[in-house]
C-alpha positions in Angstrom: -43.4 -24.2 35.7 -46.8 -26.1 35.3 -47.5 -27.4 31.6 -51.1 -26.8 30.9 -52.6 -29.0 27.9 -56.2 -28.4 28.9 -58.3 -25.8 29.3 -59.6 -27.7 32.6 -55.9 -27.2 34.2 -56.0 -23.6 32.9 -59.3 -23.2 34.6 -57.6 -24.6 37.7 -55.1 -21.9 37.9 -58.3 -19.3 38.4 -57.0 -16.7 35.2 -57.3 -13.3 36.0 -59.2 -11.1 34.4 -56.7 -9.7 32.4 -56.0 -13.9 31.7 -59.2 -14.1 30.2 -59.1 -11.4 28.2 -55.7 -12.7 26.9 -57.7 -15.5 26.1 -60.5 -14.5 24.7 -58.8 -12.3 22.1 -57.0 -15.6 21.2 -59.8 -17.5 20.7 -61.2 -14.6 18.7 -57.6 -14.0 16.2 -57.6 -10.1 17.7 -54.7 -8.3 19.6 -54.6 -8.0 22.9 -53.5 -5.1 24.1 -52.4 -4.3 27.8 -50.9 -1.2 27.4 -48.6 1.5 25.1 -45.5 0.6 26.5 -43.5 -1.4 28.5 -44.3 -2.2 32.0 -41.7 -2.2 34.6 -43.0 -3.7 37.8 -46.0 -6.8 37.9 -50.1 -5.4 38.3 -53.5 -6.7 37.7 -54.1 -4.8 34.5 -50.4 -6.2 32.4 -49.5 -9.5 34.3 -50.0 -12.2 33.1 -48.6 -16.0 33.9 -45.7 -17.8 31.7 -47.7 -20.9 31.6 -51.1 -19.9 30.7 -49.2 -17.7 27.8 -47.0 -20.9 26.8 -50.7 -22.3 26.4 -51.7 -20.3 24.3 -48.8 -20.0 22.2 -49.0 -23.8 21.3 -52.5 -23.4 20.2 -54.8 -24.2 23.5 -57.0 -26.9 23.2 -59.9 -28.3 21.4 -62.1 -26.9 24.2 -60.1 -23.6 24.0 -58.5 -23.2 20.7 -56.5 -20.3 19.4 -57.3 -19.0 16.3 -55.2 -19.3 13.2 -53.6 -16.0 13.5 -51.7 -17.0 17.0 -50.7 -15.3 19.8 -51.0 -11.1 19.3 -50.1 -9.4 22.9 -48.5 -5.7 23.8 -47.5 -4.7 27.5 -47.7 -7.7 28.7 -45.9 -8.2 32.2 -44.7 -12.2 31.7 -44.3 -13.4 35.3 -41.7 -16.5 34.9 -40.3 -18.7 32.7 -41.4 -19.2 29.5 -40.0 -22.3 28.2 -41.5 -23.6 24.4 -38.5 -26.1 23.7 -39.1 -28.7 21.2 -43.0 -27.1 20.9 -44.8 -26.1 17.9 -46.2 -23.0 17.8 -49.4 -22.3 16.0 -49.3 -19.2 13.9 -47.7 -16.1 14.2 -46.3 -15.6 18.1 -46.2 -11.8 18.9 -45.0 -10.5 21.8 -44.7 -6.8 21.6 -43.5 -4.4 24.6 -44.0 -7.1 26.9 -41.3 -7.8 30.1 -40.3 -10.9 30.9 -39.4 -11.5 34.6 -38.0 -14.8 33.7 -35.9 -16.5 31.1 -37.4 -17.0 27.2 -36.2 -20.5 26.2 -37.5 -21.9 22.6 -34.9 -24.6 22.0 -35.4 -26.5 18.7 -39.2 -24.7 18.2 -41.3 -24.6 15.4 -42.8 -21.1 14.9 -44.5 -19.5 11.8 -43.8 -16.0 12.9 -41.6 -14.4 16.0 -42.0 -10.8 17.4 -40.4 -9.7 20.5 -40.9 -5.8 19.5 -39.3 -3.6 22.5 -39.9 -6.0 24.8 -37.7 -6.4 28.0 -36.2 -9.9 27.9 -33.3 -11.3 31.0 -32.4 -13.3 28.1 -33.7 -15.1 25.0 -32.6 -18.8 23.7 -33.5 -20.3 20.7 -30.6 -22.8 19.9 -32.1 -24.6 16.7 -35.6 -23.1 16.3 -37.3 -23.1 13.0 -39.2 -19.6 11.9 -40.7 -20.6 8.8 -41.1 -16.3 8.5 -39.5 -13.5 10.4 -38.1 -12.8 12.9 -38.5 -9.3 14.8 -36.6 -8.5 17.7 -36.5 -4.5 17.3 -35.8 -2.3 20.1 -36.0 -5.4 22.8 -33.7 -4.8 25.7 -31.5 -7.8 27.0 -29.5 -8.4 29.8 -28.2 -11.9 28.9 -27.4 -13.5 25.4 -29.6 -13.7 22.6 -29.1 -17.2 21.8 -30.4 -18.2 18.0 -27.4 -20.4 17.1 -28.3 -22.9 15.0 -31.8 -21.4 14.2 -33.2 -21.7 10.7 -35.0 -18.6 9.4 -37.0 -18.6 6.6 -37.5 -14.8 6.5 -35.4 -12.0 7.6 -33.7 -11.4 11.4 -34.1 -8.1 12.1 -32.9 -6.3 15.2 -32.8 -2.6 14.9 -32.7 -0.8 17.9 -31.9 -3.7 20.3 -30.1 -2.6 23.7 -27.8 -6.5 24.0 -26.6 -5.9 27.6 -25.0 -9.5 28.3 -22.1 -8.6 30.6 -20.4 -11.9 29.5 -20.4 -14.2 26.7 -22.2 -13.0 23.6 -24.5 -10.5 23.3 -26.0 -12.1 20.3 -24.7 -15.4 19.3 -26.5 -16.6 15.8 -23.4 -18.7 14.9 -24.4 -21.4 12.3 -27.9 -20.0 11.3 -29.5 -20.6 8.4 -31.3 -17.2 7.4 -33.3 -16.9 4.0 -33.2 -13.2 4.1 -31.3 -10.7 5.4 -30.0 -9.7 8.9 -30.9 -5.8 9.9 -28.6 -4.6 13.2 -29.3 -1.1 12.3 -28.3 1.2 15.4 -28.2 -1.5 17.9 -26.3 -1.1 21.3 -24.1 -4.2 22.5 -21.9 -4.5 25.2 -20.7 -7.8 24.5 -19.5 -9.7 21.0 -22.6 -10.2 18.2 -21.9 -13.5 17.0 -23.0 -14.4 12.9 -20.0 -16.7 12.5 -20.5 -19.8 10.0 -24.0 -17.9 9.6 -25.7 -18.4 5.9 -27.7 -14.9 5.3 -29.7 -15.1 1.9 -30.1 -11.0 1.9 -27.3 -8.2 3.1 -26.6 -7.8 6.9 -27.0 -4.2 7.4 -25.0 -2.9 10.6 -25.8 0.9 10.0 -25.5 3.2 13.6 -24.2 0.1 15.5 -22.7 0.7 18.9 -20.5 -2.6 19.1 -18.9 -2.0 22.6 -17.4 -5.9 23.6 -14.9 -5.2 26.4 -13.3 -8.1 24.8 -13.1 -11.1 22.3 -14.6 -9.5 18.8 -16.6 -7.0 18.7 -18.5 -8.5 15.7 -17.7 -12.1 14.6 -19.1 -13.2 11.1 -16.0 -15.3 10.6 -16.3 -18.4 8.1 -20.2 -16.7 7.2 -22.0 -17.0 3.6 -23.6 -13.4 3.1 -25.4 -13.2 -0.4 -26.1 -9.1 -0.2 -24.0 -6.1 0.8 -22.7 -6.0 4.6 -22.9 -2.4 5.5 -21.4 -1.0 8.6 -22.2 2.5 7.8 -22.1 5.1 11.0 -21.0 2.2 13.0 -19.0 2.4 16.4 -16.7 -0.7 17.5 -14.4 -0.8 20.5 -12.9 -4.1 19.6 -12.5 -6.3 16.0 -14.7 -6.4 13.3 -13.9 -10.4 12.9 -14.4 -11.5 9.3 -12.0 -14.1 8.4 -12.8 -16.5 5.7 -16.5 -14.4 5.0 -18.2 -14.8 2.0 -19.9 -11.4 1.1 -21.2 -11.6 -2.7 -21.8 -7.6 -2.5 -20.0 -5.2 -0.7 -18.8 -4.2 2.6 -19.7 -0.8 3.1 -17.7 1.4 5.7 -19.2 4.6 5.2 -18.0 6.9 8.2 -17.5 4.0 10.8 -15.6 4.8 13.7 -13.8 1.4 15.2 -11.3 1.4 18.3 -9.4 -1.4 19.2 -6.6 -2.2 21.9 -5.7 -5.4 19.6 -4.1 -6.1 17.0 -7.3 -5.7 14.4 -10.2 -3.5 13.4 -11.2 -5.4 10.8 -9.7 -8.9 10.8 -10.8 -10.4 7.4 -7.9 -12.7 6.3 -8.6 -15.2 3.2 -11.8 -13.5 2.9 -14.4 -13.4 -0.2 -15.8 -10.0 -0.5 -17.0 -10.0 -4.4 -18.2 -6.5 -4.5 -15.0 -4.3 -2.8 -14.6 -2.9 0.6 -15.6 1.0 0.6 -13.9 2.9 3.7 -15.5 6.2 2.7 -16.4 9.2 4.9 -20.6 9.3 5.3 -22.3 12.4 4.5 -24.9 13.4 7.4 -26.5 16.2 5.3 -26.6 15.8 2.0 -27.4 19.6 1.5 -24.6 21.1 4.0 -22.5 17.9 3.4 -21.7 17.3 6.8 -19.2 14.1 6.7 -18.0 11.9 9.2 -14.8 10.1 7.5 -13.7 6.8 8.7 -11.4 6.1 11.2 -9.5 3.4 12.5 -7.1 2.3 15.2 -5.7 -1.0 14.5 -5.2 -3.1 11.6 -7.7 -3.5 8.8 -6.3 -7.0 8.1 -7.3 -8.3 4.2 -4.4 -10.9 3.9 -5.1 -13.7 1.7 -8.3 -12.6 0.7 -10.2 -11.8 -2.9 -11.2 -8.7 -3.1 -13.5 -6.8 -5.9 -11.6 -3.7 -5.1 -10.5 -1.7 -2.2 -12.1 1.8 -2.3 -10.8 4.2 0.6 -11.2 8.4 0.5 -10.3 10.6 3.5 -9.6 7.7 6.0 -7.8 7.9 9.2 -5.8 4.9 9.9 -3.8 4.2 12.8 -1.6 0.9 13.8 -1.6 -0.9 17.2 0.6 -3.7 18.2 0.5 -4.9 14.6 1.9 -1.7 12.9 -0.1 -2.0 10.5 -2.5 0.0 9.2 -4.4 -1.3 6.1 -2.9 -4.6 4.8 -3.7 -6.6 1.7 -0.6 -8.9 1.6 -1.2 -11.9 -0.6 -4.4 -10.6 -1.7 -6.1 -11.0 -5.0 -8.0 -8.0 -5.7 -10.4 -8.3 -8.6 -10.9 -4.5 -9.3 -8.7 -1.0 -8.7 -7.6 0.1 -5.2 -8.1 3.5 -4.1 -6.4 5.7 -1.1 -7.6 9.0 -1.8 -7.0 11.6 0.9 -5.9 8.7 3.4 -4.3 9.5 6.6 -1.8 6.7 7.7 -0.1 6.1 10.9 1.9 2.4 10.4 2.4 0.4 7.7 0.3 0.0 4.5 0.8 -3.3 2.9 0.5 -4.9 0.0 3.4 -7.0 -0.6 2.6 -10.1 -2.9 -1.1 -8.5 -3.6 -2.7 -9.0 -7.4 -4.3 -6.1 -8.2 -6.2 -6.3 -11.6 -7.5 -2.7 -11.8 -5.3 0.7 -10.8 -3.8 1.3 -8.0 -4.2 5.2 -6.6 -2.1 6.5 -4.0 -3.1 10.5 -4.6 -3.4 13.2 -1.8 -2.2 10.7 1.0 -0.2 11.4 4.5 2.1 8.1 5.4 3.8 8.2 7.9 5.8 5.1 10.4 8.1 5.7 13.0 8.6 1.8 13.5 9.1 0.2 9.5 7.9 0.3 6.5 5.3 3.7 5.4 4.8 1.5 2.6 5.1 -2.0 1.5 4.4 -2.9 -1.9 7.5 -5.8 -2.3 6.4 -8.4 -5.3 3.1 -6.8 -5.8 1.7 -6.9 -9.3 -0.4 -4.2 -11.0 -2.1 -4.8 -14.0 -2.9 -1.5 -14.5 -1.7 2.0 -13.4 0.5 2.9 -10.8 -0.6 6.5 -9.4 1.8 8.1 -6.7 0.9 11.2 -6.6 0.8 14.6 -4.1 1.9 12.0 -1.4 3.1 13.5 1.9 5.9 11.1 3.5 6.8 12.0 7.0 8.5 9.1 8.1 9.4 5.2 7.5 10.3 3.1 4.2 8.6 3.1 1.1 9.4 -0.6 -0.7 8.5 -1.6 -4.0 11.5 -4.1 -4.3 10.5 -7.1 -6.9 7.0 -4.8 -7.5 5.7 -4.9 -10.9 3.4 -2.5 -12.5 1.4 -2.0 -16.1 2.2 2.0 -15.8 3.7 4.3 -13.5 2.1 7.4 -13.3 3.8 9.7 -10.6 5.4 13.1 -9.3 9.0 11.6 -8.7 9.8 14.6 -6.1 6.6 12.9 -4.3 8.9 10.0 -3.5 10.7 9.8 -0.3 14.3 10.4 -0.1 17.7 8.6 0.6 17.1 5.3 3.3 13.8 5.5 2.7 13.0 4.0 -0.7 13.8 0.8 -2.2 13.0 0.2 -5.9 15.6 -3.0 -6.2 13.6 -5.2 -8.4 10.5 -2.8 -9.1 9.3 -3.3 -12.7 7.2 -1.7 -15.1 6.0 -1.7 -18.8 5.7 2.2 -18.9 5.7 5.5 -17.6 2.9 7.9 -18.1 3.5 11.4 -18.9 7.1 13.4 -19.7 10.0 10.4 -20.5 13.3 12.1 -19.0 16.4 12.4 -17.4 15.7 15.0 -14.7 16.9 16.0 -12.0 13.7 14.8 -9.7 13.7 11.4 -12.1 17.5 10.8 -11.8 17.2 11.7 -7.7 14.1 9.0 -7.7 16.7 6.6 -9.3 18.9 7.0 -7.3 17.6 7.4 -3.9 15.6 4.1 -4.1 18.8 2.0 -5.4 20.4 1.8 -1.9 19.9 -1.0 0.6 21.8 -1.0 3.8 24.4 1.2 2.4 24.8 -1.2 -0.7 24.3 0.1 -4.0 21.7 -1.8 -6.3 21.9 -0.9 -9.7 18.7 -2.7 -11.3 16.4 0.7 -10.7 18.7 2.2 -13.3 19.0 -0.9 -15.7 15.0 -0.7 -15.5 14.5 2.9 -15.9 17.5 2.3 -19.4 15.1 -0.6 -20.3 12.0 1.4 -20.7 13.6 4.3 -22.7 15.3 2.5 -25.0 12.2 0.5 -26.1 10.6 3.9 -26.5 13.3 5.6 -28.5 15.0 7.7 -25.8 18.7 6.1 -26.7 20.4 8.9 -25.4 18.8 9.4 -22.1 19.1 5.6 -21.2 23.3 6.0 -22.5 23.1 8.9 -19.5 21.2 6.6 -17.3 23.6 3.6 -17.6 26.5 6.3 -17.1 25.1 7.7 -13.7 24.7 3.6 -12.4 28.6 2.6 -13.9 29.8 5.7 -11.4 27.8 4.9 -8.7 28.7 1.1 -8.7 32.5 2.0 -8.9 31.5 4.9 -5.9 29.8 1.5 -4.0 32.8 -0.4 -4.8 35.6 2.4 -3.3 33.9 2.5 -0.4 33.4 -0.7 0.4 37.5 -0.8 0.0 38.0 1.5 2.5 35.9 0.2 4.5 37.4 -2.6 7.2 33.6 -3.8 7.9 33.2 -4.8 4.3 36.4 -6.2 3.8 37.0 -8.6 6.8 39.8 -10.8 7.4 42.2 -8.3 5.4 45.5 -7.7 7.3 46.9 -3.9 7.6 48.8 -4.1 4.8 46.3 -5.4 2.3 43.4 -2.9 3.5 46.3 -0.1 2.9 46.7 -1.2 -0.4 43.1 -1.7 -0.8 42.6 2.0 0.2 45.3 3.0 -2.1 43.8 1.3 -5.4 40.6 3.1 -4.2 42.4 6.5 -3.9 43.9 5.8 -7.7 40.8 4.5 -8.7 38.8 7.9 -7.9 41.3 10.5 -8.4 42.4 9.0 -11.8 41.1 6.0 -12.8 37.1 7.0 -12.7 37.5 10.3 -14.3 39.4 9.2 -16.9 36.6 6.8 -17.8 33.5 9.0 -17.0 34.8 12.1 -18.7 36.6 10.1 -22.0 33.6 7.6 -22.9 31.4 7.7 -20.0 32.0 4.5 -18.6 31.7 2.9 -22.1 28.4 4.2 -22.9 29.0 7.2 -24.3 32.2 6.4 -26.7 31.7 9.0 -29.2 32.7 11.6 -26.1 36.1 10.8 -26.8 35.7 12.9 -29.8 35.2 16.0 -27.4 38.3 15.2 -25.3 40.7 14.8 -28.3 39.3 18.1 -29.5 40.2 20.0 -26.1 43.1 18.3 -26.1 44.3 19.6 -29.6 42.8 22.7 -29.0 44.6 23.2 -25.7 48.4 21.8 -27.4 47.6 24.4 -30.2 47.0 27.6 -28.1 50.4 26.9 -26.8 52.2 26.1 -29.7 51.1 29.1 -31.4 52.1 31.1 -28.3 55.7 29.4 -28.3 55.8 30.2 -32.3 54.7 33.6 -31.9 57.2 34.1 -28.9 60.0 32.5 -31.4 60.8 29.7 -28.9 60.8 27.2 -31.6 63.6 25.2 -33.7 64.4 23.3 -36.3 64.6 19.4 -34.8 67.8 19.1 -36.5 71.4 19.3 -34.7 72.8 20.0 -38.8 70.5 22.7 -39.3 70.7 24.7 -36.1 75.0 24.4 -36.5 74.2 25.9 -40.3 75.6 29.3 -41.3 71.8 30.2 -42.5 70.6 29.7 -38.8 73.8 31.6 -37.5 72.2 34.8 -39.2 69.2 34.8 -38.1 69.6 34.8 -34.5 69.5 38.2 -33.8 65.9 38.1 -34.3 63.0 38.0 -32.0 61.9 35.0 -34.1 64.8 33.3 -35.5 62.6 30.0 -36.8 60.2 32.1 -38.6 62.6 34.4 -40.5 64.8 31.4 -41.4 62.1 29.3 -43.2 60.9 32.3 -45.0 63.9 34.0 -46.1 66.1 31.1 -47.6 69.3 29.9 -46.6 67.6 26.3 -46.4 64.9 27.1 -44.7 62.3 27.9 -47.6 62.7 23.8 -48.2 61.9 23.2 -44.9 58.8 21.6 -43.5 56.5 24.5 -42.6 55.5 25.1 -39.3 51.4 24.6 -38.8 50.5 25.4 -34.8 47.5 23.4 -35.8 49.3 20.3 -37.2 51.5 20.8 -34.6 49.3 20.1 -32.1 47.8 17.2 -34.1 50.8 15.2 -34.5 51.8 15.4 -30.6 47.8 14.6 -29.8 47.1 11.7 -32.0 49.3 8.9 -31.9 47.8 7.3 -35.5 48.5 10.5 -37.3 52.1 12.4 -38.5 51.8 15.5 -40.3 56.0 15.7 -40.0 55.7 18.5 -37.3 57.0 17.2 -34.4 60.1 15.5 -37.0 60.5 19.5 -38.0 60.0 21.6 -35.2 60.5 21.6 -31.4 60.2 23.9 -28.9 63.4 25.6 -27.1 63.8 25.2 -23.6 66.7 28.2 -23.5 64.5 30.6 -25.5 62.3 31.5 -23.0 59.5 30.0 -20.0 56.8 28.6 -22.9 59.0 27.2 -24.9 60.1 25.1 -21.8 56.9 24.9 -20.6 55.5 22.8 -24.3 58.9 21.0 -24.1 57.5 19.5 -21.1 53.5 19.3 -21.5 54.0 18.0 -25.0 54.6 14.6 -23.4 51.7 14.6 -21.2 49.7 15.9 -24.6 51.0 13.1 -26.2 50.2 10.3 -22.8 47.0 11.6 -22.7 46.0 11.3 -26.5 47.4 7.5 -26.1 45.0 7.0 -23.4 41.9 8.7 -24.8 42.5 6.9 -27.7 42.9 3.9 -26.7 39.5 4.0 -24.6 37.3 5.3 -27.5 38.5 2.2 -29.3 38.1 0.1 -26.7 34.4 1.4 -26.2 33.6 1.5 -29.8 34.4 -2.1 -30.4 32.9 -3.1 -27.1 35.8 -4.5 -25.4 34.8 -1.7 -22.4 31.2 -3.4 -21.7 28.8 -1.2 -22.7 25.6 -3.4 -21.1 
C-alpha cells in the first residue's frame, strides 16, 4: 500500500475517471455517488483505489484539499487495504454501500464522524480510535471481527441490521469502549460472540430482533460493563449465554419475548450483577390489535446470584435447566423491588435461597416441576412483604422454605406439594392473610412440610401456634400443639423400632425398646391425647371423668334395678330383717324402704354411686353402703369387677388433669 501525501504522487498513480470524480466532489464538500447499492465484483464506473481514498480521507493536500465536510462516498468498490492507523481524519468519513476487497484498519484514529452504512467489509479494526460523533455501521456485512476495543465514542454505536460473519473469535469485540451514547444492535445477525465487556455505554444498549448464533464461548458478553439506560433484548434469539456478570445497568433489562438456547450451563449468566431497574422476562406482543405474543423461553439457567436487583418481573415464561438444573436462580441476591412468576413454566430448580427481597414475592398460576432436586428453593430467604403461593401446579421435586422468612403468607395450602416434597423446618412468618384456621388443608400443610428424611420436625407447628396465639386464636394453637406432641411421640416409636435408628443396641435391648414402644402407643399415648391432650388441652379431663361417671352409673342403675345389690355389711346381710326379704326380685330395695333397719340406712343413689367409685377425692358413703352381688346375677358380677377399673381409671385421669393444670405435664 503506497501512502500518498501529495497530490503530485496521486497524480502519479493516473486516477481514473471515476478517481477524479471522487475527488472532485471532495474538493467541492458533495457526495459522491457510484451507485444504489452494493457492488460485488471491481469495474470502471465503482472502483476505486484504497490509497487514493485513504488520501482523501486525511484531508488531501494544500494543492488538493478536502473540504470541511470530509469524505461522502456510496457504491464504492475499495480495491485493497485501507489502513488509517494513528491518522486523523478530517471531518465526517462516510463510506456507504461500498465493498471492500481488502482489510479496514483504523488503529488509534482520530475521526469526527464514521459511516460504513451496508457496506461489505472482510473485516473492520479500530482498536483505540477516537469518534468525537457517531458511529454508523448499519446493515454492513462482515466476514471477520469488528474490532473497536478500546475505541472512545463520543456519540452513539449503532449497528442495526449488521450480518457479523466472523467464523472465529468475535464477531464484534468493543471490550473496554468508552461510548457517550447508546449502543443500537437492533436485529443484527452474528455467528460468533458480540463482545461489550468492561464497555462504558452513556445511553441504553438496545438488542431488539438479535440473532446471536456463537457456536461457542458467549453468545453476548457485557460482563463487568457500565450501561446508564435500559438493555433491551426484546425479540432476541441466542444459541449460547447471555454473559452479564458484574454489569452495571442503571435501567432495565428488558426480555420481552426472547428466545435463548444454550447447551451450557447459562442463558443468562449475570452473577453479582447491578441491574437498578428489574429484569422483565415477559412475552412480546407482535400485534397489539390481535395480540399476537411470543412469550419467553429459555433453556439453561438464568443465573442472578449475588446480584442487586430492582425487581424480577416474569409472566408466561418457559424455563428449562441444563447441566446446572436450574432454571431461574437469585441465590444471595438482593432484590430492591417485588418478584413476580406469573404463569411461569418451570423445568429444574427455581432458586432463591439466601435472596432479600424487599417487595412481594408472587408465585401465582405457575407449573414447577424437577425430576433431579429441588422444584423450589427458597431456604433462608427473607421477604419483606407478601408471600403469594397461589394456583401452583407441582408435578414433581422439593419445595424448601426451611429457615425462610416472610412479612405475610398469602396462599391456597392444598396448592402445596405433599409428603417428601415440602420442607417448612425453620420457615417464619409475621402473618397469614386471609381465613386463620385449623383445617384440614392447613393442618395437612403443617404437617406434610415437617418431615425431613423420615425425621419429624416440629417447628412448622410451633410457628403456625406462634402466629395464632398472638392473634387471639388460643384454642386453635392448643389443637395445633396437640397434633405436633402426637406426632413427635409417633417420630419417637418409630425410631424405637427401628434397628437403623438405634444402632449398637443388642437383641434384647431393641426387644425391650420395641416393647416400651408397643406400651407407649397402645396405652401410654391415648391415655395422654384423649385425657388432656398431651398437656394442652387439660380441661378435656373434664369430659373423660364425665363418660366415665356416666358409663359406672348406667350400670349401677342396671345392677339396682336387677336387685343385684347389698348392703356392704357382713351384720346386716346375717340380720333377720334381710332374712325376709329375700324372696323378692329386689331384696336391697324393699329392705331400705320397708324398715327392719333398713329405713336408717344409707340410701342407695346410682348417681353417687358412680361418683364415689369414679373420683378418688370424693365419698358420698355409697360404696361404704352398697355393693354389688356377684351370686345375684351376670351384672352384678360384672360392676363387682369393672368397678375397679372405674375406680384405676378415675385415679389416672385425675391425676393427669392435675398434672396438666399445674404444668407439671409441659404444656410449651
Amino acid at each position: 500500500m503506497a501512502i500518498l501525501r501529495t497530490y503530485a504522487e496521486v497524480q502519479e498513480l493516473d486516477p481514473t475517471e471515476v478517481e477524479q470524480r471522487l475527488i472532485d466532489a471532495c474538493n467541492a464538500g458533495e457526495p459522491c455517488e457510484l451507485g444504489p447499492d452494493v457492488p460485488t465484483e471491481p469495474s470502471p464506473e465503482r472502483t476505486i483505489r484504497a490509497d487514493i481514498l485513504r488520501y482523501l480521507i486525511l484531508g488531501g493536500c494544500k494543492d488538493c484539499p478536502v473540504d470541511g465536510r470530509g469524505v461522502d462516498l456510496s457504491g464504492g468498490y475499495i480495491t485493497g487495504m485501507l489502513d488509517l492507523g494513528y491518522a486523523i481524519a478530517k471531518g465526517a468519513t462516510q463510506l456507504t454501500n461500498c465493498f471492500f476487497d481488502g482489510q479496514f484498519y483504523a488503529i488509534q484514529t482520530h475521526f469526527e464522524m464514521l459511516s460504513l452504512f451496508g457496506s461489505t467489509l472482510k473485516g473492520f479494526t479500530a482498536q483505540g480510535a477516537q469518534i468525537k460523533g457517531n458511529v454508523f455501521l448499519r446493515s454492513i456485512t462482515t466476514a471477520a471481527t469488528v474490532a473497536l476495543n478500546g475505541t472512545t465514542i463520543g456519540g452513539q454505536l449503532a449497528c442495526n441490521g449488521a450480518q457479523l460473519n466472523a467464523t472465529k473469535g468475535k464477531a464484534l469485540n468493543a471490550q473496554g469502549a468508552q461510548i457517550k451514547g447508546s449502543v443500537f444492535l437492533r436485529n443484527v445477525t452474528a455467528t460468533a460472540t458480540v463482545g461489550l465487556n468492561s464497555a462504558t455505554i452513556g445511553g441504553q444498549l438496545a438488542c431488539e430482533g438479535a440473532k446471536l448464533n456463537a457456536t461457542e464461548g458467549q453468545a453476548l458478553n457485557v460482563q463487568g460493563a457500565q450501561i446508564n439506560g435500559h438493555v433491551l433484548l426484546r425479540s432476541m434469539t441466542a444459541t449460547a449465554t447471555l454473559d452479564l456478570n458484574g454489569v452495571n445497568i442503571d435501567g432495565q433489562l428488558s426480555c420481552f419475548g426472547a428466545q435463548i438456547t444454550t447447551a451450557g450451563d447459562y442463558a443468562i449468566a449475570a452473577p453479582n450483577a447491578r441491574i437498578s431497574g428489574g429484569v422483565f422476562l415477559h412475552p412480546r406482543v407482535q400485534k397489539a390489535k390481535d395480540r399476537v405474543e411470543t412469550p419467553f423461553h429459555a433453556t439453561g439457567e438464568l443465573r442472578f446470584n449475588g446480584a442487586t436487583l430492582g425487581g424480577v418481573y416474569a409472566q408466561q415464561v418457559t424455563l428449562v435447566a441444563t447441566s446446572s438444573g436450574q432454571t431461574l436462580s437469585l441465590g444471595g441476591a438482593t432484590v430492591n423491588g417485588a418478584v413476580r412468576l406469573d404463569g411461569c413454566t418451570s423445568t429444574g430448580e427455581i432458586l432463591l435461597a439466601g435472596s432479600r427481597i424487599s417487595g412481594r414475592l408472587t408465585c401465582e398460576r405457575i407449573k414447577i416441576g424437577n425430576d433431579q432436586g429441588h422444584a423450589f428453593n427458597g431456604q433462608a430467604m427473607r421477604v419483606e412483604h407478601s408471600f403469594v403461593w397461589k394456583k401452583v401446579e407441582h408435578t414433581s421435586g422439593g419445595v424448601s422454605l426451611n429457615g425462610a422468612h416472610v412479612a405475610e403468607l398469602n396462599d391456597d395450602p392444598e396448592n402445596w406439594p405433599k409428603t417428601d416434597d415440602l420442607f417448612l423446618d425453620g420457615f417464619t412468618y409475621d402473618r397469614i392473610k386471609g381465613t386463620v384456621s385449623t383445617s384440614p388443608a392447613r393442618m395437612g400443610w403443617l404437617e406434610n412440610g415437617s418431615f425431613f428424611n423420615r425425621e419429624f420436625r416440629p417447628q412448622p407447628y410451633f410457628q403456625y401456634a406462634k402466629f395464632l396465639r398472638e392473634t387471639g386464636h388460643d384454642g386453635e394453637a392448643r389443637r395445633v400443639l396437640e397434633n405436633a406432641e402426637g406426632l413427635l411421640r409417633q417420630d419417637r416409636r418409630r425410631r424405637w423400632r427401628d434397628p437403623r435408628d438405634t444402632p449398637g443396641l443388642n437383641d434384647l435391648q431393641w426387644h425391650w425398646k420395641k416393647l416400651v414402644a408397643w406400651a407407649d402407643e397402645y396405652s401410654i399415648d391415648p391415655s395422654l391425647k384423649w385425657v388432656i391432650g398431651y398437656g394442652h388441652a387439660p380441661f378435656r379431663v373434664i369430659h373423660t371423668m364425665t363418660s366415665l361417671i356416666g358409663l359406672c352409673w348406667i350400670l349401677t342403675a342396671i345392677t339396682w334395678h336387677l336387685g343385684q345389690f347389698a348392703p356392704n355389711s357382713a351384720v346386716i346381710q346375717m340380720s333377720q330383717g334381710w332374712e325376709t326379704v329375700q324372696d323378692h326380685d329386689n331384696p336391697a330395695k324393699i329392705w331400705s324402704e320397708t324398715g327392719g333397719g333398713g329405713a336408717d340406712w344409707e340410701s342407695f343413689s346410682a348417681f353417687a354411686y358412680a361418683m364415689d367409685v369414679v373420683i378418688p377425692i370424693i365419698n358420698f358413703g355409697q360404696t361404704e353402703a352398697w355393693a354389688p352381688s356377684t351370686t345375684r346375677g351376670c351384672w352384678g358380677w360384672w360392676l363387682w369387677w369393672t368397678k375397679w377399673f372405674f375406680g384405676l381409671a378415675g385415679w389416672i385421669v385425675t391425676a393427669l388433669g392435675a398434672a396438666a393444670i399445674t404444668g407439671i405435664i409441659r404444656r410449651e
